[in-house]
KOLDREN-534599 format. One line per field, with one value per residue (C-alpha): residue number from 1; residue in three letters; z negated, y negated, x. Coordinates in pm, 1 decimal. Each point is the difference from the previous one (the first is absolute). Layout:
REM KOLDREN-534599
pos (NUM / ...)
code (ALA / ...)
up (Z / ...)
north (Y / ...)
east (X / ...)
***
This chain:
REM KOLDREN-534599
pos (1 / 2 / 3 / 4 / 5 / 6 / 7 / 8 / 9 / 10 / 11 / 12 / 13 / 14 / 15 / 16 / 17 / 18 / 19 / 20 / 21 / 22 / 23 / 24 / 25 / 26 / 27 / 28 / 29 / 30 / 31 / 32 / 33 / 34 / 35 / 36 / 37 / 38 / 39 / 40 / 41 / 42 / 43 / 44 / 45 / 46 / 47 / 48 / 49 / 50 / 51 / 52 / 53 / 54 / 55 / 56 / 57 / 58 / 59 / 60 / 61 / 62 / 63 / 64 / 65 / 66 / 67 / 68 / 69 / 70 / 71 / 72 / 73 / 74 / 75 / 76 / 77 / 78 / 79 / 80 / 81 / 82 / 83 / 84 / 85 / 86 / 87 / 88 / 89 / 90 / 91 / 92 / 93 / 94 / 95 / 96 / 97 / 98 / 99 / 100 / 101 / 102 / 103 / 104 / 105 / 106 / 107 / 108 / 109 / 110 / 111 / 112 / 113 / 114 / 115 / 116 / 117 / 118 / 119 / 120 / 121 / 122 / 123 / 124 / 125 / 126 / 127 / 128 / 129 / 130 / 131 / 132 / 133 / 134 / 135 / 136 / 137 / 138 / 139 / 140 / 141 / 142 / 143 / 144 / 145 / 146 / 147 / 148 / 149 / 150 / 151 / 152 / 153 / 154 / 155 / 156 / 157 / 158 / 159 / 160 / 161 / 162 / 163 / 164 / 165 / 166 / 167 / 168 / 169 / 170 / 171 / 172 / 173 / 174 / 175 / 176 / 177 / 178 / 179 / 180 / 181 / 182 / 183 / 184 / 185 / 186 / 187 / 188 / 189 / 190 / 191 / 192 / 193 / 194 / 195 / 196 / 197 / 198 / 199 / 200 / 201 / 202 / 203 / 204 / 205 / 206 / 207 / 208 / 209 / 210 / 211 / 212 / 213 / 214 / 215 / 216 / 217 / 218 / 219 / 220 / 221 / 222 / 223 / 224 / 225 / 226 / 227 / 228 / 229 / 230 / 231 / 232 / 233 / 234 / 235 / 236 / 237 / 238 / 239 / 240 / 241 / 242 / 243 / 244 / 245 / 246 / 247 / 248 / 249 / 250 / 251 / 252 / 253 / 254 / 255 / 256 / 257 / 258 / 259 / 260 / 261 / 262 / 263 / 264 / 265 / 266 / 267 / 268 / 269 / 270 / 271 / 272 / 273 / 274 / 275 / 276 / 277 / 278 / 279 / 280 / 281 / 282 / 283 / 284 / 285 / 286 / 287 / 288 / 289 / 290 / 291 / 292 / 293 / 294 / 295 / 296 / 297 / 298 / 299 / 300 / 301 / 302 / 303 / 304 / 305 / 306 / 307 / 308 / 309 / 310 / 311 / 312 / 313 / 314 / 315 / 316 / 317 / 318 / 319 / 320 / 321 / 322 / 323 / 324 / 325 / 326 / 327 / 328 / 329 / 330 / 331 / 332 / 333 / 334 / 335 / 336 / 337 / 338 / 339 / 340 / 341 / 342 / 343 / 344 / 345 / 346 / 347 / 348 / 349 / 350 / 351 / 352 / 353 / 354 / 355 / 356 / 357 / 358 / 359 / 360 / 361 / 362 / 363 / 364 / 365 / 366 / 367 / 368 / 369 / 370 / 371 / 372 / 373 / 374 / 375 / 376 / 377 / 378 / 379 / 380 / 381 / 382 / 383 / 384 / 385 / 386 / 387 / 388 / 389 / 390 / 391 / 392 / 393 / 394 / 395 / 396 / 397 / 398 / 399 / 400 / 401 / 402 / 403 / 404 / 405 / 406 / 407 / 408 / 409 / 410 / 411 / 412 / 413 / 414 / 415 / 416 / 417 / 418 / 419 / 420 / 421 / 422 / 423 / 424 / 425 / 426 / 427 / 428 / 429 / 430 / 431 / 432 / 433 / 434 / 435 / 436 / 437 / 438 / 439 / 440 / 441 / 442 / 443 / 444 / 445 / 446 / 447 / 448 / 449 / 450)
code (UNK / UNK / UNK / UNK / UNK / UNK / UNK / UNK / UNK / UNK / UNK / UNK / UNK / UNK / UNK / UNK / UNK / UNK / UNK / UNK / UNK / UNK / UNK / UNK / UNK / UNK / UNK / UNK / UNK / UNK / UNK / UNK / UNK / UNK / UNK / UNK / UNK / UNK / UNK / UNK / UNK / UNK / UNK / UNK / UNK / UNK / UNK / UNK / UNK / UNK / UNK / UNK / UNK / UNK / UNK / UNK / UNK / UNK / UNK / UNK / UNK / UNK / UNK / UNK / UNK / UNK / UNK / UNK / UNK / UNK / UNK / UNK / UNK / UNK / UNK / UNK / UNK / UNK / UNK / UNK / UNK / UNK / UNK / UNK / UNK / UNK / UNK / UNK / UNK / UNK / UNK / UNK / UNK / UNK / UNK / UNK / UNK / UNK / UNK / UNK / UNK / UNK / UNK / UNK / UNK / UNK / UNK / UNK / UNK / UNK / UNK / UNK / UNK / UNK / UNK / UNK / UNK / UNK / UNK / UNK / UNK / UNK / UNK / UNK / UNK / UNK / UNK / UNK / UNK / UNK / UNK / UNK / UNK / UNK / UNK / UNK / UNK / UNK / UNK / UNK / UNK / UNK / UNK / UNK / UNK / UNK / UNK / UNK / UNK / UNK / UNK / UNK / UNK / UNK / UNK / UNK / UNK / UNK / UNK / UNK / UNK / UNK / UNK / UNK / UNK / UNK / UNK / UNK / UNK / UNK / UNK / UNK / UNK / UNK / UNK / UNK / UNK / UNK / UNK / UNK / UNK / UNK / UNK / UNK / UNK / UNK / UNK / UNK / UNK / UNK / UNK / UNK / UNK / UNK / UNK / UNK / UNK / UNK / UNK / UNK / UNK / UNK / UNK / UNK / UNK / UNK / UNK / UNK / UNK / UNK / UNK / UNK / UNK / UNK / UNK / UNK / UNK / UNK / UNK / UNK / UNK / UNK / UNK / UNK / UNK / UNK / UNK / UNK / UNK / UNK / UNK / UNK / UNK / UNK / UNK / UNK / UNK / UNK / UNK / UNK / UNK / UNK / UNK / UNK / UNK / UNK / UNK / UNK / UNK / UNK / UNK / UNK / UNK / UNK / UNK / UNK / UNK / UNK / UNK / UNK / UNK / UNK / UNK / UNK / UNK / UNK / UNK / UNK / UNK / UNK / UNK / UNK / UNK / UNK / UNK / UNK / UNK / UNK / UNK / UNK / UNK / UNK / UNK / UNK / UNK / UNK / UNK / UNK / UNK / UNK / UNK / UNK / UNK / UNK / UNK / UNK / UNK / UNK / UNK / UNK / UNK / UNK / UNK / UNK / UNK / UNK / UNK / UNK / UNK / UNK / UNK / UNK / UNK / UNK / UNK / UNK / UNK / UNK / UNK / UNK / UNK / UNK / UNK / UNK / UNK / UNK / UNK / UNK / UNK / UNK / UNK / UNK / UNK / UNK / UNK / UNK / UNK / UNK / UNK / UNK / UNK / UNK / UNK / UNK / UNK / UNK / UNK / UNK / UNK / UNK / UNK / UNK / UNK / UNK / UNK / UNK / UNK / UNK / UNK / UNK / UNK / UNK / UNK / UNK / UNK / UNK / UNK / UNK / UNK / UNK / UNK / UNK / UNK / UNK / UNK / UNK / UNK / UNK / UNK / UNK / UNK / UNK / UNK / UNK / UNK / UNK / UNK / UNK / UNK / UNK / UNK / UNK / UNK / UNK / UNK / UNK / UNK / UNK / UNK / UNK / UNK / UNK / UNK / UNK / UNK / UNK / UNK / UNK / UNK / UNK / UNK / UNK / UNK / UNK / UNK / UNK / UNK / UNK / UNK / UNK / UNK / UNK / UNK / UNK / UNK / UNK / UNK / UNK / UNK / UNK / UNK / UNK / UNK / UNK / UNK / UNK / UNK / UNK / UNK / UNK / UNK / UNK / UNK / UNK / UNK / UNK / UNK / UNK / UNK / UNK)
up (-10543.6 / 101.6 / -236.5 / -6.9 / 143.0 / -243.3 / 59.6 / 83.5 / -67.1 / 1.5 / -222.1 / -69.2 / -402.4 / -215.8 / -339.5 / -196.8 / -379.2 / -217.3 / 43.3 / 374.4 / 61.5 / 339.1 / 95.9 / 359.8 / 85.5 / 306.5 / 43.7 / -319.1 / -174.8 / -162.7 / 111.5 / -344.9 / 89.0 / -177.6 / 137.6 / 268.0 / -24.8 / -6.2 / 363.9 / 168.6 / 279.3 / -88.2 / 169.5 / -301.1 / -2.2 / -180.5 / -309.4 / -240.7 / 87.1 / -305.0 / -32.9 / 10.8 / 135.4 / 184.7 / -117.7 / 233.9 / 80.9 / 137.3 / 389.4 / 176.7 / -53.1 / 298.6 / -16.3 / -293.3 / -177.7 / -43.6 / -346.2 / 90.1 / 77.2 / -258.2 / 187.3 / -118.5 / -53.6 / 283.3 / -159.6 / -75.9 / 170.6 / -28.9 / -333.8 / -201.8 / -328.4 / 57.3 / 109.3 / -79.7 / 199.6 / 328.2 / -206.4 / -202.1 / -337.1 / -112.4 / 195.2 / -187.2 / -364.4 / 83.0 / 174.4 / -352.1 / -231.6 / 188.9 / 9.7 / -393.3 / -53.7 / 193.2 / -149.4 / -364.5 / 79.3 / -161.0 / -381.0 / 122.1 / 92.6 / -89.5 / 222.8 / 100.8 / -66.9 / 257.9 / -54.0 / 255.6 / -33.9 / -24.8 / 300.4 / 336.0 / 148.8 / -148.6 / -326.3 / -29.2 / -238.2 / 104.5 / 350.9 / 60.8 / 317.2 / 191.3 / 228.5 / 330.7 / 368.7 / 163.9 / 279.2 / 88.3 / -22.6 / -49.9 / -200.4 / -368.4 / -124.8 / -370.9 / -44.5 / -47.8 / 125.6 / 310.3 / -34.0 / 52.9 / -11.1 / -194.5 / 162.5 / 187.5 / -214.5 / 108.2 / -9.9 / -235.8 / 200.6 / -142.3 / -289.5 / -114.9 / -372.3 / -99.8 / -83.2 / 331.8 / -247.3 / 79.2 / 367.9 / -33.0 / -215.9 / 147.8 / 327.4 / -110.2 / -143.9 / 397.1 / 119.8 / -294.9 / 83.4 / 371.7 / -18.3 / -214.1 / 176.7 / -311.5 / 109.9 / -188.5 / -141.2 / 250.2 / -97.5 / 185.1 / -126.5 / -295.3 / 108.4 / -26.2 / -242.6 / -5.7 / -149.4 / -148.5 / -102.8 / -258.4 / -42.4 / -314.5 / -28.5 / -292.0 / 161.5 / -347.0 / -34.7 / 355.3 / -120.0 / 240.0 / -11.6 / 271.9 / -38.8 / 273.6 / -50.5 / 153.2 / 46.6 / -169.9 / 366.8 / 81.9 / -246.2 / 27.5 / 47.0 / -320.3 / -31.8 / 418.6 / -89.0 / -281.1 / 182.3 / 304.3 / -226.2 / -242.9 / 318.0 / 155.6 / -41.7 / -166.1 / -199.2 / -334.1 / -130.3 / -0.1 / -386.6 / 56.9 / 269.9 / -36.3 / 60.5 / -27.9 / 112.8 / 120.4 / 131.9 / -18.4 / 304.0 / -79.0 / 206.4 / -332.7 / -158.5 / -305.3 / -224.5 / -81.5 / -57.1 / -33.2 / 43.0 / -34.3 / 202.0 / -55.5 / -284.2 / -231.4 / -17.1 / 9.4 / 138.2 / -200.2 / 48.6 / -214.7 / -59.8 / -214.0 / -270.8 / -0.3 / 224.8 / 66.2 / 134.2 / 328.0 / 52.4 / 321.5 / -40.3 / -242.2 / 80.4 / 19.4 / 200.5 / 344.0 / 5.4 / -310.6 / 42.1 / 56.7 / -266.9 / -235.5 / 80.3 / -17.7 / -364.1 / -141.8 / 107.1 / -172.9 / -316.3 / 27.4 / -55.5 / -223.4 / -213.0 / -325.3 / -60.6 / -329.2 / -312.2 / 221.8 / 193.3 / 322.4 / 234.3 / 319.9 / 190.2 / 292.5 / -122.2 / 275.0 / -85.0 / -242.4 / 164.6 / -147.1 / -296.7 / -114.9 / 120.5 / -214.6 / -285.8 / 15.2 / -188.0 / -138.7 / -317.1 / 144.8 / 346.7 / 93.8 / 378.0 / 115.2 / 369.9 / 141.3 / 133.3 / -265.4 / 195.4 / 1.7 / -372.2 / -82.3 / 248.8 / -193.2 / -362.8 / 168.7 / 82.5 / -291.1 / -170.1 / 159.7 / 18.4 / -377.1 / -37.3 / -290.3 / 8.7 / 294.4 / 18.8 / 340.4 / 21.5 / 255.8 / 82.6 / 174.0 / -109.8 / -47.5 / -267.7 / -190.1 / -25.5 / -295.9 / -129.2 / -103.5 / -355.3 / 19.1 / 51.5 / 383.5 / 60.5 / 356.7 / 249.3 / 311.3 / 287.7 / 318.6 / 181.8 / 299.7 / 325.8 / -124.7 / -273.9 / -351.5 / -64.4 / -117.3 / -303.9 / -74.6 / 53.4 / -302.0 / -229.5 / 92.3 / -66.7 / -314.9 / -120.2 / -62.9 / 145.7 / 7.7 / 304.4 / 336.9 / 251.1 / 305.3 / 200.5 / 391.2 / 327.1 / 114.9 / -80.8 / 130.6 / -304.4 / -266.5 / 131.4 / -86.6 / -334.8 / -86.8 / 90.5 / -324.2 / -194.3 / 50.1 / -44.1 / -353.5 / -153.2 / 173.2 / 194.1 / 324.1 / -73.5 / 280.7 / 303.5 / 158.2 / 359.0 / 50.6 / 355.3 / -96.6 / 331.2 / 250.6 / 398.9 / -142.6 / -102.8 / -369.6 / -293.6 / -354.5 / -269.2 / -314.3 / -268.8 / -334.6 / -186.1 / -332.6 / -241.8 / -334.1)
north (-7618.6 / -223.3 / -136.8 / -389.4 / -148.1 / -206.6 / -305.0 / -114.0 / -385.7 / -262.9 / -256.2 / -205.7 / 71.1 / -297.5 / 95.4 / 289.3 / 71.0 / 233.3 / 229.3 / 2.7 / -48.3 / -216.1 / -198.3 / -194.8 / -189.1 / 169.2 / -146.3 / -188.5 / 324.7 / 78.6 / 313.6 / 188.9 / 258.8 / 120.6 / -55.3 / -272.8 / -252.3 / -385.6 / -158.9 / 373.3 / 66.0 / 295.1 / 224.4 / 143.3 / 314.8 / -162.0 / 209.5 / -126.3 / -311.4 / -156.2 / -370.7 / -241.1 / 250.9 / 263.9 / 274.4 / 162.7 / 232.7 / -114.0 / 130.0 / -140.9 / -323.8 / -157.7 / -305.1 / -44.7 / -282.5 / -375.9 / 162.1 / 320.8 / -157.5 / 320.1 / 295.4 / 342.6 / 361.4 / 181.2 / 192.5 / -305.7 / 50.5 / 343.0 / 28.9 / -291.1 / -37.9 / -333.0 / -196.0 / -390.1 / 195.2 / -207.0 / -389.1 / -197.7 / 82.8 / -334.7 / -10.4 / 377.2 / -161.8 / -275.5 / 219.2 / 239.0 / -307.9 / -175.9 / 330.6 / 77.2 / -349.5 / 28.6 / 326.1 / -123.5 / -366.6 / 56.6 / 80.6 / -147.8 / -377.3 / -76.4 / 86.5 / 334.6 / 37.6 / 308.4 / 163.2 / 154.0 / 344.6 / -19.0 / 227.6 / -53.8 / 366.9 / 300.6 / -41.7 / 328.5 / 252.4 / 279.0 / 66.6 / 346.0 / 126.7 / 287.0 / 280.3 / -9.2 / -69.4 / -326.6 / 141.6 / 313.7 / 277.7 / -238.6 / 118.1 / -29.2 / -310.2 / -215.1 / -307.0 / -215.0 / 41.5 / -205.4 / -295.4 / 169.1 / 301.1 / 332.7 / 241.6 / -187.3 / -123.6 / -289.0 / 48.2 / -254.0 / -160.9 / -287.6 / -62.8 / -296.3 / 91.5 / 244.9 / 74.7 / 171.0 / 311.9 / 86.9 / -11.4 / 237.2 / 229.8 / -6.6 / 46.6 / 313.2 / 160.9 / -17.1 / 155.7 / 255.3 / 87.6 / -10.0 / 250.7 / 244.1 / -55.2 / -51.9 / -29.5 / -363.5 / 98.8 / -89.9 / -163.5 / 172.6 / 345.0 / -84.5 / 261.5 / -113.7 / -40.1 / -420.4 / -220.6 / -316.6 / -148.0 / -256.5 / -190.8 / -187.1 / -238.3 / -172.9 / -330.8 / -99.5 / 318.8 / 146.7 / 348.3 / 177.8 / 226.5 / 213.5 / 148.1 / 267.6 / 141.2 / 320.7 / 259.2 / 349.6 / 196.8 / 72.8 / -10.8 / -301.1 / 0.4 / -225.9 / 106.8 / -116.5 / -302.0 / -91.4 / 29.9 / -235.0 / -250.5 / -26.6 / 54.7 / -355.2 / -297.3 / -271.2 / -342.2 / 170.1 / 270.3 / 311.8 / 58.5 / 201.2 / 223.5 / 101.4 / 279.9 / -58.3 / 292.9 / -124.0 / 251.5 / -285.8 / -54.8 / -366.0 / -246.9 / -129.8 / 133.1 / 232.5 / 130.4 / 368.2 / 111.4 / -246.9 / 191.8 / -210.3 / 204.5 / -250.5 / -217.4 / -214.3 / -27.3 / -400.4 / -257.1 / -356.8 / -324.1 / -308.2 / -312.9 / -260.1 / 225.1 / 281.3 / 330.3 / 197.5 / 361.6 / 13.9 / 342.1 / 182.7 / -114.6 / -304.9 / -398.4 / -201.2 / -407.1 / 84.2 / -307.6 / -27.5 / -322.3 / -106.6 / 92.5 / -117.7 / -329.2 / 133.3 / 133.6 / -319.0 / -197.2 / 219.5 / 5.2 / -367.9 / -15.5 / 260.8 / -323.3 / 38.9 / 383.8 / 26.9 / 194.5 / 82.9 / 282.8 / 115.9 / 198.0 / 96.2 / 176.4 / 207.0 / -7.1 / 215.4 / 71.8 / -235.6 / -261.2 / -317.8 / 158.7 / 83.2 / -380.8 / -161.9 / 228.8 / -148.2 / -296.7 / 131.0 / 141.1 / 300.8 / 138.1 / 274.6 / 132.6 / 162.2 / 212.8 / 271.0 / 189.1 / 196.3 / 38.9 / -391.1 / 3.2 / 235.3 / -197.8 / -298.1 / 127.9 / 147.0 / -331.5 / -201.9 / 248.0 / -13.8 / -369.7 / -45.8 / -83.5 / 122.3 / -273.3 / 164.6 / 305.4 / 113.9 / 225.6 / 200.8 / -39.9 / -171.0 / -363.3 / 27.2 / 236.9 / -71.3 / -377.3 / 128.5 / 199.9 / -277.3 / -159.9 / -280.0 / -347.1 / -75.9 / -406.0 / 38.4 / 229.9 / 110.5 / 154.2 / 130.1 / 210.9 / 201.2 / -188.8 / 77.2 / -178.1 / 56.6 / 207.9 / -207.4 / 216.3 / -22.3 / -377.4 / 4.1 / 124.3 / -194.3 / -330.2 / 185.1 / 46.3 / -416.4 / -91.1 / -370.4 / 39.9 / 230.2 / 18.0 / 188.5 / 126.2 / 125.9 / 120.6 / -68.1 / -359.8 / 78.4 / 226.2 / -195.0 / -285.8 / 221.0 / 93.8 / -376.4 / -100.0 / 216.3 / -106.2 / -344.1 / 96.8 / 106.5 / -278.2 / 15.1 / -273.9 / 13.9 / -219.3 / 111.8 / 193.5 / 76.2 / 205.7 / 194.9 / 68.2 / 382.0 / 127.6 / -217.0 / 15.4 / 227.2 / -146.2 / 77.5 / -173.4 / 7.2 / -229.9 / -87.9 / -163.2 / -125.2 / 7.4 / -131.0 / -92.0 / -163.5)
east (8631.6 / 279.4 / 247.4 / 32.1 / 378.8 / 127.1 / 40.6 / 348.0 / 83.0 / 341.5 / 79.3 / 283.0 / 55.3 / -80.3 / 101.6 / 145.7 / -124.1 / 109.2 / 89.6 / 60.5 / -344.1 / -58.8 / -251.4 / -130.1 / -345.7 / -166.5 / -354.1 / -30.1 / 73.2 / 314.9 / 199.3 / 138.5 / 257.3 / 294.2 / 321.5 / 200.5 / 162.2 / -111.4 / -4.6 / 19.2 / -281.9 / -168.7 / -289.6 / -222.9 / -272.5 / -312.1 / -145.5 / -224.1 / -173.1 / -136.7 / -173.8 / 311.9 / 291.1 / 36.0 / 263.5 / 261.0 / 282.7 / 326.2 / 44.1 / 293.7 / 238.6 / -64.5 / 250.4 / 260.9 / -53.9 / 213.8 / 163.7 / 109.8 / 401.9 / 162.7 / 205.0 / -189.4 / 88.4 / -61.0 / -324.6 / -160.5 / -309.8 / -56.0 / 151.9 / -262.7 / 190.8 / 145.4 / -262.6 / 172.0 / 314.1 / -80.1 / -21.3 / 237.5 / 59.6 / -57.0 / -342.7 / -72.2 / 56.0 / -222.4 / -272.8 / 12.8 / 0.4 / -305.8 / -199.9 / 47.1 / -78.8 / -354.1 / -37.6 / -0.6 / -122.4 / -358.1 / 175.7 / 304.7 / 48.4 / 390.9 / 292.0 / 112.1 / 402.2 / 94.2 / 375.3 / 213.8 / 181.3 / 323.3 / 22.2 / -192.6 / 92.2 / 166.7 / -169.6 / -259.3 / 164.9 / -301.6 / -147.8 / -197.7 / 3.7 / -231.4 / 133.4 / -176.5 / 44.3 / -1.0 / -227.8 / -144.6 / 261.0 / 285.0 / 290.6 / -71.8 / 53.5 / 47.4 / -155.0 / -318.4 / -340.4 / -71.9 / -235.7 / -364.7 / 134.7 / -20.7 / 164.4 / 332.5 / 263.7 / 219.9 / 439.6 / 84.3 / 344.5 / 130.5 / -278.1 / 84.8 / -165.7 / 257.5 / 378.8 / 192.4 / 12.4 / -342.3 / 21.7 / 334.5 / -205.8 / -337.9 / 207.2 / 248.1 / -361.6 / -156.4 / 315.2 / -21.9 / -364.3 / 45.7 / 307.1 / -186.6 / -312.9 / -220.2 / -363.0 / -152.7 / -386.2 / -234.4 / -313.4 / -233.3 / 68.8 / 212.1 / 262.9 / 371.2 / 308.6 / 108.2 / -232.0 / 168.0 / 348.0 / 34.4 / 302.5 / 75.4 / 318.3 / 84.8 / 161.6 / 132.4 / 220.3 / -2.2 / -139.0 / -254.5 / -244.1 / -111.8 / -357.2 / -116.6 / -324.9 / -111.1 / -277.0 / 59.6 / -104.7 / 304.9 / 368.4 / 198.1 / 356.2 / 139.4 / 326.5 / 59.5 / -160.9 / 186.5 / 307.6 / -85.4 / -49.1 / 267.2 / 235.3 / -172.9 / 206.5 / -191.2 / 85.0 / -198.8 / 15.3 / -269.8 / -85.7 / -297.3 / -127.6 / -371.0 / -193.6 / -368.7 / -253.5 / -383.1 / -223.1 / -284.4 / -246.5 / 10.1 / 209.8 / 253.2 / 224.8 / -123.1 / 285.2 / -154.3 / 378.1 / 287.4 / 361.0 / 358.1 / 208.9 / 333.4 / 56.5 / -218.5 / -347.7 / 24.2 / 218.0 / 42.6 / -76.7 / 84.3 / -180.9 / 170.7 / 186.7 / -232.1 / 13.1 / -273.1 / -36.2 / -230.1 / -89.0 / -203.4 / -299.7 / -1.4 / -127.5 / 329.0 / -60.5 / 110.6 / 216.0 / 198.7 / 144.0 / -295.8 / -105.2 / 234.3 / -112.7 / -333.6 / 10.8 / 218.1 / -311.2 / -240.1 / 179.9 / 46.7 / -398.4 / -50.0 / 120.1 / 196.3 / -14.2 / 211.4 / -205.8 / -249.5 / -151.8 / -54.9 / -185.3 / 150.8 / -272.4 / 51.1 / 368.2 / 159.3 / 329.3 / 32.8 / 168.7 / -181.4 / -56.8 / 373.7 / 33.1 / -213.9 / 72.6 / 352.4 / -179.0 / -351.9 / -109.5 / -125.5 / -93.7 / -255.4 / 0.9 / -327.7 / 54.1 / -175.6 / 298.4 / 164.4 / 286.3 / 59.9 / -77.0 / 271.0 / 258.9 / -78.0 / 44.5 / 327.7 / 124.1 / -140.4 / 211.2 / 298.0 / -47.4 / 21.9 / -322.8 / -225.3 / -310.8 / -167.3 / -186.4 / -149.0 / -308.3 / -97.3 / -408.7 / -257.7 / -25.0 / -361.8 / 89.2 / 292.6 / -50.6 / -305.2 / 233.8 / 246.1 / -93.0 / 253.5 / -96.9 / 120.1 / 116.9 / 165.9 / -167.6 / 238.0 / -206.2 / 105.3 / -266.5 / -31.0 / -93.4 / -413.0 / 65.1 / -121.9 / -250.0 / -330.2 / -55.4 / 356.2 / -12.4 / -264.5 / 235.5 / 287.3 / -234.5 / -103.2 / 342.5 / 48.9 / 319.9 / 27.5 / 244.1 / -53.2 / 244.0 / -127.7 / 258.4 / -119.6 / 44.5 / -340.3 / -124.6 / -328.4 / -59.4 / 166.3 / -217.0 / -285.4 / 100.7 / 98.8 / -322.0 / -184.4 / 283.7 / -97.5 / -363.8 / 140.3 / 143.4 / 382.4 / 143.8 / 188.4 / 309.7 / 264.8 / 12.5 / 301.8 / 95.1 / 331.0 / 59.8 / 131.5 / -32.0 / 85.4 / -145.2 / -265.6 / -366.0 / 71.4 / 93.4 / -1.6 / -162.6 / -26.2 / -211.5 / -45.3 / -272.8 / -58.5 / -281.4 / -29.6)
***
């Protein structure tokens, strides 16, 4: 039997929601696809067709649209991770703030304040990038997956997200692989040596760490690698060079063994007054000057904090926590990765602060193992959000104040939702534009009760 064509259609896009979602009428039915760019003419394959719109797949930009005026990198298209890239900034803060604002708008009606990052480009202090070609039996190449794409990577020239360091070491690690001939792990077979590199930066103190992470099938050369770096001239300086081994079928990066072959196993960042230790593998806010304007914000309505206690779940490395304990009774951190837990207590330490304990455990957990009476909740999930069970006991612990700290408004607009269905209030939303010409923001909101 014959399969059906898809249908192929055009449309000139109407409207973008978030996040990056597109929509355009064809027939009376509206066209839901994700990606574009408002005023682009677009061809579409149909999918599901279901009573009042018809869902889709993003062909081919057929004409560019009225908006797109902005100068891009030259990977733009192939490359995906700066969507806004194309548009004004301006017209990008006012696309973000109208799309939170229609997100929220049924438990939301007052304005939506959005804040800009104090950097538009060169503010990422982590990118992870995949060994690959960029074509069938290319050279090997270091960069990021092509749009649609799981085997091709994309060279990453003139990314406009990061510090020139990375390019200089992401560029002096193709030569290195190239000139030894190191085979990349193929996907098919899962047979190779290069897997990933990460690259942390600490833009507040210029110390960079250079993660490479490897099969065991064959022995890699550290010492050789070591020594091409340090001998690459860069405006920071290498602290830590990374060895992590992952034998894992999976597509990610799974630290099985985690060597430091030069240096520390951390580089620092500071926020306000405080340093904290990011090591290998540890959450730290991709943008941290964004996200010092960020945290002030959520601190600012946590409210008046003295003599009291709080909760700072999914605490990370301890960065709001050590924060707020600067003016809190007492502050507990709850995180699932124990190697973030003992980074924090590291810092808290070192930071002079002795009113905040961090524990290492899932949330769901440890927040039944605290006895203390909890007035300020901090949380600041994973992109899924909180876990519903989890949610229970964070309702059942009686704050009178949540702030919800997120990546991924969708979720937290979820998880207000049965706050609200429990007696809290939504009394401020805010949007900080932490990663600018991408679809992504951050938000965050207070929620109190009597």
């Amino acid at each position: 039997m014959a399969r059906r064509k898809k249908k192929i259609i055009e449309g000139k896009i109407e409207k973008v929601n978030f996040p990056n979602m597109s929509e355009f009428t064809f027939e009376d039915k509206k066209v839901n696809f994700k990606g574009g760019i408002e005023g682009q003419k677009v061809s579409v394959v149909v999918g599901r067709k279901r009573a009042n719109h018809m869902e889709a797949k993003l062909l081919e930009t057929l004409e560019k649209s009225e908006l797109e005026t902005n100068k891009t990198c030259p990977n733009y298209l192939e490359c995906g991770g700066c969507s806004y890239q194309s548009v004004s900034y301006e017209y990008e803060l006012n696309l973000k703030q109208r799309q939170i604002k229609e997100l929220f708008e049924d438990i939301y009606s007052e304005e939506v304040e959005i804040f800009e990052s104090p950097l538009k480009s060169a503010y990422r202090n982590k990118m992870e990038y995949t060994f690959a070609d960029m074509y069938k039996d290319s050279p090997i190449m270091l960069g990021m997956h092509k749009k649609n794409r799981f085997y091709e990577v994309v060279d990453t020239k003139e990314c406009n997200l990061v510090h020139r360091d990375f390019e200089v070491i992401r560029n002096a690690i193709v030569d290195f692989a190239r000139e030894k001939e190191l085979p990349f792990v193929k996907k098919r077979n899962h047979e190779g040596l290069l897997r990933h590199l990460i690259i942390r930066y600490a833009l507040t103190t210029g110390e960079i760490m250079v993660n490479i992470v490897t099969t065991t099938q064959s022995k890699f050369d550290s010492k050789s690698f070591v020594d091409m770096l340090l001998d690459l001239k860069l405006e920071g300086k290498i602290k830590s060079i990374v060895h992590t081994e992952n034998d894992s079928l999976a597509d990610a990066v799974v630290p099985e063994k985690v060597n430091i072959i030069f240096g520390d196993d951390y580089i620092t960042e500071k926020i306000f007054d405080l340093e904290f230790k990011v090591t290998p593998f540890s959450f730290f806010q991709p943008n941290v000057f964004g996200a010092i304007n960020l945290y002030s914000k959520a601190i600012e309505l946590c409210g008046d904090i003295e003599n009291k206690v709080v909760f700072d779940l999914y605490s990370g490395t301890g960065t709001i926590g050590q924060i707020v304990a600067r003016k809190a009774k007492e502050v507990y951190g709850i995180e699932i990765v124990k190697e973030a837990v003992e980074s924090a207590n590291k810092s808290a330490k070192e930071n002079g602060l002795t009113n905040c304990t961090f524990i290492a455990g899932d949330v769901l957990v440890e927040i039944e193992n605290r006895k203390e009476i909890v007035d300020v909740i901090v949380v600041d999930p994973p992109r899924d959000g909180i876990n519903q069970t989890a949610l229970e006991k964070i309702i059942s612990c009686g704050a009178k104040t949540i702030v919800y700290i997120s990546c991924n408004p969708k979720t937290q607009k979820r998880d207000a939702k049965i706050l609200i269905e429990n007696g809290y209030k939504l009394k401020t939303l805010k949007v900080f534009n932490q990663f600018p010409r991408t679809v992504h923001v951050e938000t965050v909101v207070l929620l109190s009760r009597k």
